[in-house]
C-alpha angles and dihedrals in degrees: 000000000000113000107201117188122188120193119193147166097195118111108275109189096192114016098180086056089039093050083046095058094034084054097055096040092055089054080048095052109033088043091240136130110269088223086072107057138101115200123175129184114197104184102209130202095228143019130177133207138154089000100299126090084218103137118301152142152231112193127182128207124190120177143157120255111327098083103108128160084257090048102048093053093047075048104052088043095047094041089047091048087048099043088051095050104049093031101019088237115152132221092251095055095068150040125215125205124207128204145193102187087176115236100275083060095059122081120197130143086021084291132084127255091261100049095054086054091055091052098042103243093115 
């Protein structure tokens, strides 16, 4: 059940579309059933990086068992591409942070991740 979260400061005309198609590009990207996602766009009023608030992100990206050293860097390529083409922010303008909170660290259904699996409802 991977939880994305972008934070921006760059101009979003339409933050429910964008969040749509953020949302099906990350089950593109991360090889994972869009039903099971959770995306969140929080537009910011400021970001700063390498000294200047110019648009920018900081998007984090926590998911169960397929960030691996290989992944995360196809990841990072193919959310930077994406992120340049719908907002024109460039991969320098941003940091992304990857997570593997491991499954008894993830609630859903009132249960964890892990305790769905051993009951078979996952």
């Amino acid at each position: 059940m991977p939880s994305l979260q972008l934070n921006t400061n760059a101009k979003i005309a339409d933050v429910t579309a964008f969040a749509l198609e953020f949302s099906k590009e990350s089950a593109r990207i991360l090889s994972k059933d869009e039903s099971s996602l959770v995306v969140s766009v929080l537009p910011v009023p400021v970001v700063v990086i390498n000294g200047t608030a110019e648009p920018a992100f900081q998007l984090f990206v926590a998911s169960l068992d397929n960030l691996s050293p290989s992944n995360t860097q196809k990841f990072s390529k193919a959310f930077s591409e994406f992120l340049n083409k719908s907002l024109g922010l460039s991969n320098d303008r941003g940091l992304i942070v990857f997570l593997d909170p491991g499954a008894d660290n993830i609630g859903f259904l009132g249960n964890t991740s892990a305790g769905l699996v051993a009951q078979g409802l996952l």
